[in-house]
C-alpha positions as a Python dict, from the first residue, in 0.01 Angstrom:
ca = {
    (1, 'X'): (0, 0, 0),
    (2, 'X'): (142, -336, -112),
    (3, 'X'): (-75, -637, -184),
    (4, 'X'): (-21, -1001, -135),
    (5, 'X'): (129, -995, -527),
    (6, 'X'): (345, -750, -468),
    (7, 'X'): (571, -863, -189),
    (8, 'X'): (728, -1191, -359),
    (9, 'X'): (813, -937, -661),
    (10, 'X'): (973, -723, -399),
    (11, 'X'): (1173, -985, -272),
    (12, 'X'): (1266, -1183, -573),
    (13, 'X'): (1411, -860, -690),
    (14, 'X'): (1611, -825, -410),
    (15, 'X'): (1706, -1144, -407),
    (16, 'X'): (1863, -1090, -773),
    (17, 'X'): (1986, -738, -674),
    (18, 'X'): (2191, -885, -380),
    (19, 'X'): (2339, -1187, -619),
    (20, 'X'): (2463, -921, -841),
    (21, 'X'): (2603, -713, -560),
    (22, 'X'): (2764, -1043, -429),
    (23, 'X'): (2882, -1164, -773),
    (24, 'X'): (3001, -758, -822),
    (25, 'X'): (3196, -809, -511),
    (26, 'X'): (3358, -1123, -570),
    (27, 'X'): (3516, -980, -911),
    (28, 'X'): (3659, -686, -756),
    (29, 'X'): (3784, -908, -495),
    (30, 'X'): (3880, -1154, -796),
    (31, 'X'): (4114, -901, -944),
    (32, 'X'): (4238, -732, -613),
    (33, 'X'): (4381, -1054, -600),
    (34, 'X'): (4560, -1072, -897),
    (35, 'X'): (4680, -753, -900),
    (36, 'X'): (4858, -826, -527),
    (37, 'X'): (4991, -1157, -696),
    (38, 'X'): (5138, -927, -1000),
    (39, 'X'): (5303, -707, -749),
    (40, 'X'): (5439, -1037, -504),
    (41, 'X'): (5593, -1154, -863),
    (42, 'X'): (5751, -845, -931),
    (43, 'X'): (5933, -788, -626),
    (44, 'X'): (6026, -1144, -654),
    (45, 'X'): (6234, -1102, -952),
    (46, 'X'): (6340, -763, -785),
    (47, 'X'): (6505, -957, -494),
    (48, 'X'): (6652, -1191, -691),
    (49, 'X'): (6749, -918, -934),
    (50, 'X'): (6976, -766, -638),
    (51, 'X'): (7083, -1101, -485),
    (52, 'X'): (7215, -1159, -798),
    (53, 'X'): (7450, -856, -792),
    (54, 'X'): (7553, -926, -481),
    (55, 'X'): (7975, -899, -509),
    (56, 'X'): (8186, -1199, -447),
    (57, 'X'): (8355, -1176, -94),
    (58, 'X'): (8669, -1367, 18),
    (59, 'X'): (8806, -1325, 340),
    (60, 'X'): (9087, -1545, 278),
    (61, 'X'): (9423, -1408, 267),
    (62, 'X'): (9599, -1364, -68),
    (63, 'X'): (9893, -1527, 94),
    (64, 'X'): (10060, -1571, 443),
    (65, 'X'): (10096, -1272, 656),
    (66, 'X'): (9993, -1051, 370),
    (67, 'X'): (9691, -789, 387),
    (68, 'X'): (9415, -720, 95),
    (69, 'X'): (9328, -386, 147),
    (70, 'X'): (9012, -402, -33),
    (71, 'X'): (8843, -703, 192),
    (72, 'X'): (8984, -537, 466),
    (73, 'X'): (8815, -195, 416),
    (74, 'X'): (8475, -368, 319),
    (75, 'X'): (8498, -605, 602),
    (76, 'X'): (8555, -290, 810),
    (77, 'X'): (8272, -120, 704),
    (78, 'X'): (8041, -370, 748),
    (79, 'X'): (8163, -456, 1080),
    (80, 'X'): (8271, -146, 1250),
    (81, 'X'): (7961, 88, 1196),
    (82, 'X'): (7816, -144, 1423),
    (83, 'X'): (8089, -300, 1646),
    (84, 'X'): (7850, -591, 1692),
    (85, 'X'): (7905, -741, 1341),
    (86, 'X'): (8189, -1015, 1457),
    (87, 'X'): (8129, -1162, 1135),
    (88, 'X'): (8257, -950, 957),
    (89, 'X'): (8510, -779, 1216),
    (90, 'X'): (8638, -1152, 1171),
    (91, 'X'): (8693, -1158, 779),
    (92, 'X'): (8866, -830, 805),
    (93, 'X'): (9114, -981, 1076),
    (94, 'X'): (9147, -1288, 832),
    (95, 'X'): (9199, -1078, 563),
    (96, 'X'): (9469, -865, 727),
    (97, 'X'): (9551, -1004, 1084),
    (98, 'X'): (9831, -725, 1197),
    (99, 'X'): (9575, -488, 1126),
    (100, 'X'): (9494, -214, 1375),
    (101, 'X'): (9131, -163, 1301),
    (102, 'X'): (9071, -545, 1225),
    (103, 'X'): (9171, -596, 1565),
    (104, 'X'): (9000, -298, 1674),
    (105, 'X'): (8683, -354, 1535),
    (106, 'X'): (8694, -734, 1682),
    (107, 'X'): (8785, -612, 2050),
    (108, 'X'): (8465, -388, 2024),
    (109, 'X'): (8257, -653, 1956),
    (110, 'X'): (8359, -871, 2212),
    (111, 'X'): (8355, -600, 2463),
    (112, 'X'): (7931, -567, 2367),
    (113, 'X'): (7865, -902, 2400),
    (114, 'X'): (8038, -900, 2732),
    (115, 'X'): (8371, -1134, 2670),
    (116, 'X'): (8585, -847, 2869),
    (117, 'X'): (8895, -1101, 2878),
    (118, 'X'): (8876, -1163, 2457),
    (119, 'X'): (8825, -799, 2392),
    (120, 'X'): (9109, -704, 2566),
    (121, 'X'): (9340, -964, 2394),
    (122, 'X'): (9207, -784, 2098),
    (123, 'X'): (9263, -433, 2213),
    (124, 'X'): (9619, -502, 2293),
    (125, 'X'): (9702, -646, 1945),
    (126, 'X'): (9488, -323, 1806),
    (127, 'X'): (9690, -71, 2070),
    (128, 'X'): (10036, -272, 1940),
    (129, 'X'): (10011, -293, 1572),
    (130, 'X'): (10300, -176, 1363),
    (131, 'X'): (10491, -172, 1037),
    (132, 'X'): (10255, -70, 695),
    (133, 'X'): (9968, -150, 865),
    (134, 'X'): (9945, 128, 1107),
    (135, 'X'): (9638, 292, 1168),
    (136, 'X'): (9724, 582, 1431),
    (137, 'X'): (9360, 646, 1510),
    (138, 'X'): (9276, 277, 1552),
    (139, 'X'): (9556, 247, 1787),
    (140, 'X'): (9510, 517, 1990),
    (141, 'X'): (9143, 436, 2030),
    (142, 'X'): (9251, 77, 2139),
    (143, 'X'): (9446, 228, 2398),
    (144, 'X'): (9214, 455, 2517),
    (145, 'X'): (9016, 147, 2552),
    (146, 'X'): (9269, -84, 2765),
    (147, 'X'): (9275, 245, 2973),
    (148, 'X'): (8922, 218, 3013),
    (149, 'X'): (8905, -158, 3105),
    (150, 'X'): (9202, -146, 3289),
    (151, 'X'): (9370, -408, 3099),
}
């Protein structure tokens, strides 16, 4: 049974009990904290770290009428997986505008964001292309295309 002496003992002690649980808490917390911080910092620098490395990119031509291959084909990549990437389906055209798959690539994204009349322009020059830079499967899909839109 607890007498009338007992009970403020029993609750000062709990009293300092639950300020060390709170003070326990707030600690954990504390470093919790610091430890999310760390990892915010690291993949910081790890973003930056890859920006960084990030390859220059020129979609200018090396000189009038003339094609660099190697914008081209990463311009095409990046822009024909997708057929929505006009950025890019844009570079490669600047980078080789005779080009079949430039042209290609270009007329497909027009034709999914609905500009029928520009994707056709862009299908014919695709479907027409000629000389070295040929691409037989590019023009045959741009064809197969004009067939399709019966331009």
């Amino acid at each position: 049974m607890l007498n009338a002496t007992s009970v403020p003992v029993y609750l000062v002690a709990a009293w300092l009990l639950a300020g060390c649980f709170n003070n326990t808490l707030q600690q954990k917390n504390q470093q919790q904290l610091e430890h999310q911080q760390a990892e915010l910092k690291e993949l910081k620098q790890q973003v930056e770290a890859l920006e960084s490395q990030r390859p220059a990119y020129s979609p200018a031509p090396s000189s009038s009428g003339s094609c660099d291959p190697n914008i081209m084909r990463e311009a095409t990549l990046k822009g024909g997986a997708l057929f929505a990437a006009s950025d890019f389906s844009q570079d490669a055209l600047t980078a080789c505008p005779n080009n079949a798959r430039a042209n290609l690539n270009l007329a497909r994204t027009y034709e999914a964001v609905g500009d029928r009349a520009e994707a056709v322009a862009h299908y014919r020059l695709a479907a027409n292309a000629g000389g070295t830079e040929i691409d037989p499967e590019a023009v045959r899909d741009a064809r197969s295309a004009l067939n399709r839109l019966g331009g």
